[in-house]
PDB file as gemmi writes it, atoms N, CA and C in Angstrom:
CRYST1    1.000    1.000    1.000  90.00  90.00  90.00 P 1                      
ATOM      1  N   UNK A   1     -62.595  56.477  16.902  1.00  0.00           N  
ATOM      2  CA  UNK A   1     -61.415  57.082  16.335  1.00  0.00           C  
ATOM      3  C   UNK A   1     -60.958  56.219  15.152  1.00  0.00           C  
ATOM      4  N   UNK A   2     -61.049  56.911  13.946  1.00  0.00           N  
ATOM      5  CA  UNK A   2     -60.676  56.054  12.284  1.00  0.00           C  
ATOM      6  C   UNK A   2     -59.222  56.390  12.592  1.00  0.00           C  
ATOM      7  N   UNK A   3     -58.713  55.580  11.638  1.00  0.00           N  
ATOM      8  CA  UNK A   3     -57.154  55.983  11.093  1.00  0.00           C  
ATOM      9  C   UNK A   3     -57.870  56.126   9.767  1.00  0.00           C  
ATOM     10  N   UNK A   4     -56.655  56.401   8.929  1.00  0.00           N  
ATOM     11  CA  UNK A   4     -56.525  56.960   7.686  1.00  0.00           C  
ATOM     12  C   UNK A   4     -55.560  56.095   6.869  1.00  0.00           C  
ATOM     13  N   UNK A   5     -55.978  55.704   5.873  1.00  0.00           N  
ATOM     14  CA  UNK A   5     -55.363  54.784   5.071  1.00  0.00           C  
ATOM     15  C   UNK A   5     -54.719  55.659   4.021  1.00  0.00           C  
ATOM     16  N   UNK A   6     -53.633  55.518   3.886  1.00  0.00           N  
ATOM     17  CA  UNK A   6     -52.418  56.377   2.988  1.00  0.00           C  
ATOM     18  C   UNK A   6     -51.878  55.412   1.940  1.00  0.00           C  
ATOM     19  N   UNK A   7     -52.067  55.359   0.743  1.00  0.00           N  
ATOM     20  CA  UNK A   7     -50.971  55.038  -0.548  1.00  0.00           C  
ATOM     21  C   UNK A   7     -50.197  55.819  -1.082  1.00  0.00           C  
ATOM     22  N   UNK A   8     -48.602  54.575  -1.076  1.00  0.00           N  
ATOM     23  CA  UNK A   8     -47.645  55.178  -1.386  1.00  0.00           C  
ATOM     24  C   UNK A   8     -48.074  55.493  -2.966  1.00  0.00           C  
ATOM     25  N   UNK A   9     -47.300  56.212  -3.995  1.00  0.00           N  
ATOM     26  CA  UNK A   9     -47.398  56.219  -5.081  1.00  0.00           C  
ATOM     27  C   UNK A   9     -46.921  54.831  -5.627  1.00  0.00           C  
ATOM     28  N   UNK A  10     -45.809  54.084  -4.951  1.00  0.00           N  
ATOM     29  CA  UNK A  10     -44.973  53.101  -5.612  1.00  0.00           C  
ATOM     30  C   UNK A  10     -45.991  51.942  -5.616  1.00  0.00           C  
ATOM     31  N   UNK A  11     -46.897  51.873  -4.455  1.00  0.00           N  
ATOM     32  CA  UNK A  11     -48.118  51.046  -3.665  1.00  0.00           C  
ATOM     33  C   UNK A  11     -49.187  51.030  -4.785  1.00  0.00           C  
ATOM     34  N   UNK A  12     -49.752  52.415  -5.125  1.00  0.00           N  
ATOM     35  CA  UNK A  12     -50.661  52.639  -5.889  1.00  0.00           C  
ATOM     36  C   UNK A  12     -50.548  51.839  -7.578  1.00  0.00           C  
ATOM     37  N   UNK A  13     -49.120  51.662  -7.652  1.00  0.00           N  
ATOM     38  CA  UNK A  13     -48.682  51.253  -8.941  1.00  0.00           C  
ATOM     39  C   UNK A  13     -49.014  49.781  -9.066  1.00  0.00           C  
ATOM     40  N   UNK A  14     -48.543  49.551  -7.862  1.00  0.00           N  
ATOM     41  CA  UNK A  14     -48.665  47.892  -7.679  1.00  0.00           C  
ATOM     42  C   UNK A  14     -50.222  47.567  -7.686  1.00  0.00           C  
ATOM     43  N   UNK A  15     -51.102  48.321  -7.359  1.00  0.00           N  
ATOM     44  CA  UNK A  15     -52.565  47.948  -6.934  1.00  0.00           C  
ATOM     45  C   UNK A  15     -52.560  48.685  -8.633  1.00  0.00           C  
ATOM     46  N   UNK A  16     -52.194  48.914  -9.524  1.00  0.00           N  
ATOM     47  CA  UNK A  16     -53.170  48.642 -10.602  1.00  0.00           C  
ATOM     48  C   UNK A  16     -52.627  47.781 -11.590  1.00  0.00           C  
ATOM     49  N   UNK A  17     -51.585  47.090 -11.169  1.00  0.00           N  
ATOM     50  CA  UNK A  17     -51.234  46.188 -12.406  1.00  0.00           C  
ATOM     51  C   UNK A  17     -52.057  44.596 -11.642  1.00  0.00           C  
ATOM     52  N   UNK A  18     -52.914  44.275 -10.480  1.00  0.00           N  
ATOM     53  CA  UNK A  18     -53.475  43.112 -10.239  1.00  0.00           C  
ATOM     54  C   UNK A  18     -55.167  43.951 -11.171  1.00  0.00           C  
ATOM     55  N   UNK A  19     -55.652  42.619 -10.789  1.00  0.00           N  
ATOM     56  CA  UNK A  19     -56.687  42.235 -11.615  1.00  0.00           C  
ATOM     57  C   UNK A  19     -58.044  43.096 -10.637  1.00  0.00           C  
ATOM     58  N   UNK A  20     -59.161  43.790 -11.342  1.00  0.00           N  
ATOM     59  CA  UNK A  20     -60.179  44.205 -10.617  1.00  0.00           C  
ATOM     60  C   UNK A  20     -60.551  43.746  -9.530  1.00  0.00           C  
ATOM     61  N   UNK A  21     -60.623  42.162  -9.460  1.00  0.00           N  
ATOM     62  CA  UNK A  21     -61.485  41.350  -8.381  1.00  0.00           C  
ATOM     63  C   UNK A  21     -60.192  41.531  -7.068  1.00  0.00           C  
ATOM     64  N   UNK A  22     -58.691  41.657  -7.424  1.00  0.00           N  
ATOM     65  CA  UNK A  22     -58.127  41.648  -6.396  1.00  0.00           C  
ATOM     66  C   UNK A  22     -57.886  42.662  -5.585  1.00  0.00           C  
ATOM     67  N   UNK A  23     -58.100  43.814  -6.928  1.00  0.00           N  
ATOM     68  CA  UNK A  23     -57.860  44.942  -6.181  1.00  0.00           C  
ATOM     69  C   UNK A  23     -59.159  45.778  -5.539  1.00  0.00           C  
ATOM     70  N   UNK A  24     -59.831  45.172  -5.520  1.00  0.00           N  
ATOM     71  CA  UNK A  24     -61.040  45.531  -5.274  1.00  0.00           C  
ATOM     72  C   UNK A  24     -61.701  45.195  -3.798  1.00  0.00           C  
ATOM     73  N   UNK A  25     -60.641  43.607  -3.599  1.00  0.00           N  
ATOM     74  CA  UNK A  25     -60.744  42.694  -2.046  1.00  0.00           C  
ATOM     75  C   UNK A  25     -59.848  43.490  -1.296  1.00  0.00           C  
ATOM     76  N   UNK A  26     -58.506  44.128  -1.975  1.00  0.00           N  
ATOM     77  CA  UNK A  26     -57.338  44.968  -0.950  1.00  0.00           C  
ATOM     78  C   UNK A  26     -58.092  46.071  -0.719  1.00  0.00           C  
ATOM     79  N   UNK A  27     -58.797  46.929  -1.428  1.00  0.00           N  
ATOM     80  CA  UNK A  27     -59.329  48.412  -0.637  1.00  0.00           C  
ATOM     81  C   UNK A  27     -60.439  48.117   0.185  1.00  0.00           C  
ATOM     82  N   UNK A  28     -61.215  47.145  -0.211  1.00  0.00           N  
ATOM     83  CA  UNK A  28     -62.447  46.702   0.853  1.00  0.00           C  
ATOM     84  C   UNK A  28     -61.836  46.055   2.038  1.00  0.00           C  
ATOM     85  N   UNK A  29     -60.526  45.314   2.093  1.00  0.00           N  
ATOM     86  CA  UNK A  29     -60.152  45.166   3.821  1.00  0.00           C  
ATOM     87  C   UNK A  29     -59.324  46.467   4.344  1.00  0.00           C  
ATOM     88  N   UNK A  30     -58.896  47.318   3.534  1.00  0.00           N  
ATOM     89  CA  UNK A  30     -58.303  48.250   3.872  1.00  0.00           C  
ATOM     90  C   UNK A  30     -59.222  49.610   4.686  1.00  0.00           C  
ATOM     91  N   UNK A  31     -60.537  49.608   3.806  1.00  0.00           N  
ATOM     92  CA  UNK A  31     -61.085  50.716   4.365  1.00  0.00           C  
ATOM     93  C   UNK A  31     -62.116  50.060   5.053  1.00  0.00           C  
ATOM     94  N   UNK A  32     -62.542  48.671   5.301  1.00  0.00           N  
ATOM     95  CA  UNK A  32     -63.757  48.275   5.856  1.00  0.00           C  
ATOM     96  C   UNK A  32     -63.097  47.546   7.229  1.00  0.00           C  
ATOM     97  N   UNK A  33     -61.408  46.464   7.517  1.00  0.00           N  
ATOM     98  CA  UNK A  33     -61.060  46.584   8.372  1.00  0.00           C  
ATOM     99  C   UNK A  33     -59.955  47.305   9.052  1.00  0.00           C  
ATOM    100  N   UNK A  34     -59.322  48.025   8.369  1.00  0.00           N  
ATOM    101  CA  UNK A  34     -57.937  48.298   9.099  1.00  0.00           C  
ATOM    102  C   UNK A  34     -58.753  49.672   9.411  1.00  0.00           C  
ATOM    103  N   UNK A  35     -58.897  50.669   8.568  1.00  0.00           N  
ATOM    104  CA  UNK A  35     -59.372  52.054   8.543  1.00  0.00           C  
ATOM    105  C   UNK A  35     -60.216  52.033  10.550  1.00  0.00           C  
ATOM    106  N   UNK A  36     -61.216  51.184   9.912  1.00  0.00           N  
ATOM    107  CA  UNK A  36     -61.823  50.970  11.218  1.00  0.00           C  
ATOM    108  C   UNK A  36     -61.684  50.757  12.844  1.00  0.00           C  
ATOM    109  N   UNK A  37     -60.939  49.856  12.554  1.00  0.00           N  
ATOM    110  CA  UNK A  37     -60.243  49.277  14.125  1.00  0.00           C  
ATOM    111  C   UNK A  37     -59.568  49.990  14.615  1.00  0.00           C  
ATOM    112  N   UNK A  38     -59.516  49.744  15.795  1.00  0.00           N  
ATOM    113  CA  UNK A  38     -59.112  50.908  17.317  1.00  0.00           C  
ATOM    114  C   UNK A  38     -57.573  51.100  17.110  1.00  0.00           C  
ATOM    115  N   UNK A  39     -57.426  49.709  16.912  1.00  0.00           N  
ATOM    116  CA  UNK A  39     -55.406  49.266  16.631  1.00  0.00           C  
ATOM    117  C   UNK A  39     -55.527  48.488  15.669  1.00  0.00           C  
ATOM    118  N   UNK A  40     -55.097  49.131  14.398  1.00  0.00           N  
ATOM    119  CA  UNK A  40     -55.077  48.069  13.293  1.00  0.00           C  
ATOM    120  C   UNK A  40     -53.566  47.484  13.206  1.00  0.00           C  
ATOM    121  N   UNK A  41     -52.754  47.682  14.321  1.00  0.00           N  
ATOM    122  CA  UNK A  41     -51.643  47.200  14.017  1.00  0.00           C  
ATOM    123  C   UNK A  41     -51.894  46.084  15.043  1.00  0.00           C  
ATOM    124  N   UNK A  42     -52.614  45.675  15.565  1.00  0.00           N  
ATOM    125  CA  UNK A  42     -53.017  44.122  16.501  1.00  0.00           C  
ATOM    126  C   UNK A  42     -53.448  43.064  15.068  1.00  0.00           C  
ATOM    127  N   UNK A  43     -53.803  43.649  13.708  1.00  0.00           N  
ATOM    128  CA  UNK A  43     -54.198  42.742  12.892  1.00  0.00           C  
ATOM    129  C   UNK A  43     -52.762  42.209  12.087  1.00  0.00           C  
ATOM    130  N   UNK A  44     -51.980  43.011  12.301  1.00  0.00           N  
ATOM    131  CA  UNK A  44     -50.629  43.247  11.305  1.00  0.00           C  
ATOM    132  C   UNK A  44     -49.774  42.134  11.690  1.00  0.00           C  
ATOM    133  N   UNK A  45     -49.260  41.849  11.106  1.00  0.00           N  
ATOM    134  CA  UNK A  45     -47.792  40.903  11.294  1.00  0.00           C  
ATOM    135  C   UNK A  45     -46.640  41.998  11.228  1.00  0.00           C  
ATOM    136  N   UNK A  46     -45.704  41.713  12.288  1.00  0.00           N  
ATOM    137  CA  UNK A  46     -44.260  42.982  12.557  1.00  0.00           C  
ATOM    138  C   UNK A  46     -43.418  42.045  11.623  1.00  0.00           C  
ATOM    139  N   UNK A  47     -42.637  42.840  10.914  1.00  0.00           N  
ATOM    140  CA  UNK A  47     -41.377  42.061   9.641  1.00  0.00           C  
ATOM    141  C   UNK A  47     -39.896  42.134  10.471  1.00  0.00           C  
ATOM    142  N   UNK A  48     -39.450  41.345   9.891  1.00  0.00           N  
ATOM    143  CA  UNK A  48     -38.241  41.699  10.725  1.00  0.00           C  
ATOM    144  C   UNK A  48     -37.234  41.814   9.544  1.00  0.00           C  
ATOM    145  N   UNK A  49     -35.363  41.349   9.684  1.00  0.00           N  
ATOM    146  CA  UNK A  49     -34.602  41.745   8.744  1.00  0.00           C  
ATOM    147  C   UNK A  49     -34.493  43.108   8.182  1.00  0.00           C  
ATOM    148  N   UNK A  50     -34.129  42.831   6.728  1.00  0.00           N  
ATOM    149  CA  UNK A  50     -34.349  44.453   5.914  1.00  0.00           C  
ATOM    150  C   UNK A  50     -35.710  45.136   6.046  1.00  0.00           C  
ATOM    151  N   UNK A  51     -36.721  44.546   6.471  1.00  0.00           N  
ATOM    152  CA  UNK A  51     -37.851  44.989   6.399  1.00  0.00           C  
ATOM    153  C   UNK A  51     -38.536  45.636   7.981  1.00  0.00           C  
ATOM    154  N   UNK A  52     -37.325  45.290   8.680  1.00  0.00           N  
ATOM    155  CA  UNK A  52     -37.722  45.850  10.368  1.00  0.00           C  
ATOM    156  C   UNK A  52     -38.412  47.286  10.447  1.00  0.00           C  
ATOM    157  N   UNK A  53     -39.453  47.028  11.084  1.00  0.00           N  
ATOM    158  CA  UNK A  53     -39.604  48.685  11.796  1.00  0.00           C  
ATOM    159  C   UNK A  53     -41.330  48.765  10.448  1.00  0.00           C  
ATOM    160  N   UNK A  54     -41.806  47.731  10.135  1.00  0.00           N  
ATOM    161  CA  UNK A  54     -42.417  47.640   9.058  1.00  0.00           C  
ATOM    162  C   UNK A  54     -43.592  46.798   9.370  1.00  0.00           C  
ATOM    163  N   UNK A  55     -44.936  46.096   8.732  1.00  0.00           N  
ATOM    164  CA  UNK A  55     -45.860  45.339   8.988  1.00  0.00           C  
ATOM    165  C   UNK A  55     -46.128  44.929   7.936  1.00  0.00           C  
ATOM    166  N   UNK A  56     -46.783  43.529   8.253  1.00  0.00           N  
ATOM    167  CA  UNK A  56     -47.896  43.174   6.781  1.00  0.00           C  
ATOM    168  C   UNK A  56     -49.249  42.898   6.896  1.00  0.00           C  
ATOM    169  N   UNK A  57     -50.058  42.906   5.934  1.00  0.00           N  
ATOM    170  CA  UNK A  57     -51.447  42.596   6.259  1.00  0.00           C  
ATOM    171  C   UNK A  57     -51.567  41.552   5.560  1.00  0.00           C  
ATOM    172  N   UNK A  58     -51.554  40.080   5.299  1.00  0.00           N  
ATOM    173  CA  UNK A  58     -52.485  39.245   4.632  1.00  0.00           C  
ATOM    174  C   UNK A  58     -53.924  39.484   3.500  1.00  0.00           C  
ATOM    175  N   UNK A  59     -53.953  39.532   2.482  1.00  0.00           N  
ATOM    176  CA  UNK A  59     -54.934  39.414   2.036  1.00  0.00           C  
ATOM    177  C   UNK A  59     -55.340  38.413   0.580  1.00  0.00           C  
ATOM    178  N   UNK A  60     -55.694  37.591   1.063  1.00  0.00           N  
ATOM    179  CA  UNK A  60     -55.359  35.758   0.055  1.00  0.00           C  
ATOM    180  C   UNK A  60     -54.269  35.890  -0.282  1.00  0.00           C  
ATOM    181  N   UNK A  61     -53.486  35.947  -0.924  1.00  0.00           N  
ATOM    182  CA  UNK A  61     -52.160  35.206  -2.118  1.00  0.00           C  
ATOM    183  C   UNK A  61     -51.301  36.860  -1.665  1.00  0.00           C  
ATOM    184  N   UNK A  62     -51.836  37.705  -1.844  1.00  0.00           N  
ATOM    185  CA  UNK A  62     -51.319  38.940  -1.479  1.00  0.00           C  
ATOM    186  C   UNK A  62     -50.604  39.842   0.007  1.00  0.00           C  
ATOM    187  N   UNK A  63     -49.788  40.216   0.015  1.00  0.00           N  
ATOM    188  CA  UNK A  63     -49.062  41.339   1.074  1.00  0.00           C  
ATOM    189  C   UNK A  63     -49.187  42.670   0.886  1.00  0.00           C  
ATOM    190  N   UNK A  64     -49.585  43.284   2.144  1.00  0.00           N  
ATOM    191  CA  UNK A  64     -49.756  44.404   2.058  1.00  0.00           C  
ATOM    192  C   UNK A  64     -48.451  45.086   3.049  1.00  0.00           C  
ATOM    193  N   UNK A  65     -47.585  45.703   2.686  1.00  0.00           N  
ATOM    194  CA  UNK A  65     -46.193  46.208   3.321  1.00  0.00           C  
ATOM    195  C   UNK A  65     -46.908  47.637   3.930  1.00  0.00           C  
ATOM    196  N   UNK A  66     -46.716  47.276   5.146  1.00  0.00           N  
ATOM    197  CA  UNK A  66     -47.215  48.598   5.822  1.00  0.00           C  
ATOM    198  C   UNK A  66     -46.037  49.595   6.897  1.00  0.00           C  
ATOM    199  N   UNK A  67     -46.457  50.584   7.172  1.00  0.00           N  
ATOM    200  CA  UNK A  67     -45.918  51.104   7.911  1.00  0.00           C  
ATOM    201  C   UNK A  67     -46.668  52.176   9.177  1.00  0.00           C  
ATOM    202  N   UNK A  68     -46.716  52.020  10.147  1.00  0.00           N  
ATOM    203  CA  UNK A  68     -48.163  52.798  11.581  1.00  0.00           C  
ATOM    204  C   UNK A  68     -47.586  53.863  11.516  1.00  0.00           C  
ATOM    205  N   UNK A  69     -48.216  55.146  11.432  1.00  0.00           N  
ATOM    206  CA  UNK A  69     -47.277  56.403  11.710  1.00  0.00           C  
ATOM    207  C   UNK A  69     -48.312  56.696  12.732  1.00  0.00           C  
ATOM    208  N   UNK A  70     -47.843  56.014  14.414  1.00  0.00           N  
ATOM    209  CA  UNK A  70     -49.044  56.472  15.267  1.00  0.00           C  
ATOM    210  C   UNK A  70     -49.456  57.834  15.636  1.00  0.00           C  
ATOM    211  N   UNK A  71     -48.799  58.884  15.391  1.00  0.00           N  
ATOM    212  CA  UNK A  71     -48.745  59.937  15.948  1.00  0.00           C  
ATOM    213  C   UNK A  71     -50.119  60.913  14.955  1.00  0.00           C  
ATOM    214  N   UNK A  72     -50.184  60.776  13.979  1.00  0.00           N  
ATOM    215  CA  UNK A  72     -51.356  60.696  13.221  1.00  0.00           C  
ATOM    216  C   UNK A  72     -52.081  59.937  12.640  1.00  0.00           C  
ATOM    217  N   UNK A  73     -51.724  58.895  13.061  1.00  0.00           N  
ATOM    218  CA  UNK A  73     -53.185  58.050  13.040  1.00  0.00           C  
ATOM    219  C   UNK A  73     -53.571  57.563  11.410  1.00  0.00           C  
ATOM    220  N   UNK A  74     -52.233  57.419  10.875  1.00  0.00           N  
ATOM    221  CA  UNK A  74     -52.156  56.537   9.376  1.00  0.00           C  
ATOM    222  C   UNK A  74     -51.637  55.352   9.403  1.00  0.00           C  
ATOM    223  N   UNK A  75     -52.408  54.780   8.567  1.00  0.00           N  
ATOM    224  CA  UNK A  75     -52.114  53.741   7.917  1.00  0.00           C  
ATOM    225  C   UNK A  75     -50.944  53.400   6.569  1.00  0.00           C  
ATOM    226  N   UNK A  76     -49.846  53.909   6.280  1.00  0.00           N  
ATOM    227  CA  UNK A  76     -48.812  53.970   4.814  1.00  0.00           C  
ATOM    228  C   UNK A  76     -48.680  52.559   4.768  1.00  0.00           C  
ATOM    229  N   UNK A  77     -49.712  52.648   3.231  1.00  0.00           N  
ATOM    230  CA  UNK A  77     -49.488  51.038   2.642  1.00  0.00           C  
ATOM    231  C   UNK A  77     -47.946  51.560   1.665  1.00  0.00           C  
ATOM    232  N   UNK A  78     -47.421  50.771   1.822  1.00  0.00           N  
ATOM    233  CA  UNK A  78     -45.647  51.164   1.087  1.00  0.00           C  
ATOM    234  C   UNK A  78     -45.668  50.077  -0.170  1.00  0.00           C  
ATOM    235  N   UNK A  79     -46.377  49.016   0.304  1.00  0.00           N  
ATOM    236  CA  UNK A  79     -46.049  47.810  -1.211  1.00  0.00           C  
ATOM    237  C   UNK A  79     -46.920  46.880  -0.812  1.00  0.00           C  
ATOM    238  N   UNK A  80     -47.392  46.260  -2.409  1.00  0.00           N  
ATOM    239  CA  UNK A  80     -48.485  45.568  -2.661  1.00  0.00           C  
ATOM    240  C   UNK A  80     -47.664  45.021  -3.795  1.00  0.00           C  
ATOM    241  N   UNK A  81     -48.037  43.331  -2.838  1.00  0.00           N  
ATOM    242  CA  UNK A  81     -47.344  42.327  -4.208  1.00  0.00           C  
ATOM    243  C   UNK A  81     -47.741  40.766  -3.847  1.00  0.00           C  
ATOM    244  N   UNK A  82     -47.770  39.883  -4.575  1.00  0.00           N  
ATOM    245  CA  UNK A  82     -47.748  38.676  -4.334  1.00  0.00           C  
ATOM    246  C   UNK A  82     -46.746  37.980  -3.574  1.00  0.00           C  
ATOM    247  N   UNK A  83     -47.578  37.153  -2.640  1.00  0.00           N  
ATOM    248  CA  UNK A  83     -46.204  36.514  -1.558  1.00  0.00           C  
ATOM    249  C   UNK A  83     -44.989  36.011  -2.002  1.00  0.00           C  
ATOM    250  N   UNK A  84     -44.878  35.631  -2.971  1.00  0.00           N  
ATOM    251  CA  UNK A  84     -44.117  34.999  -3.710  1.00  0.00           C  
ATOM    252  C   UNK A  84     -42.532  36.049  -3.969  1.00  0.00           C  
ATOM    253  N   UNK A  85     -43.137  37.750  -4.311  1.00  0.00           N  
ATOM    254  CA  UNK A  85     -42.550  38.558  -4.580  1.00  0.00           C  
ATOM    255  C   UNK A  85     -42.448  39.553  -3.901  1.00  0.00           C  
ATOM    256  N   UNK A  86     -42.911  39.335  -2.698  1.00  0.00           N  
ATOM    257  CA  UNK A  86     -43.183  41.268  -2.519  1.00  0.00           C  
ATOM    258  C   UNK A  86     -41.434  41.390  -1.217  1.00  0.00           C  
ATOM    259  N   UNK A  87     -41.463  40.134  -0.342  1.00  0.00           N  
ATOM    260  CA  UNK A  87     -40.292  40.321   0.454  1.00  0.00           C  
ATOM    261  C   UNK A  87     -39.076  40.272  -0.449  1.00  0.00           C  
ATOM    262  N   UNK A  88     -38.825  40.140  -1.517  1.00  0.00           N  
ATOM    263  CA  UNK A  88     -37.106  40.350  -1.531  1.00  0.00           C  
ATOM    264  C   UNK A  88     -36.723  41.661  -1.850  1.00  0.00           C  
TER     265      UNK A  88                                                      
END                                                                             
């Protein structure tokens, strides 16, 4: 059983202002591990604060702001940004 990996439009924006090589490492863990796995929310980190009810994925220097919509079986990447920037 796949899930389905969903970009936001706001997400999609963010994944084209990084550089080929990075954005290229975010869709290859996106569709090679999360897509894949049984529970990709066992890989996720849960956010808390303003960001409750939300996840992240790690990927080098980068955050991936997620959200599980278990009931169909997506993945909504919501924001893509450097650690530095992506929580405030």
């Amino acid at each position: 059983m796949n899930w389905r990996v969903e970009i936001d439009p706001r997400a999609e924006k963010d994944l084209g202002r990084l550089s080929e090589r990075d954005r290229n490492r975010i869709l290859v863990f996106l569709h090679d591990r999360v897509a894949t796995h049984p529970n990709p929310a066992a890989l996720a980190t849960r956010l808390t604060g303003s960001k409750e009810g939300l996840s992240r994925f790690r990927v080098g220097d980068y955050r991936l702001i997620v959200k599980f919509l278990n009931g169909r079986l997506v993945v909504l990447v919501i924001e893509i940004g450097n650690r530095r920037e992506v929580y405030r």
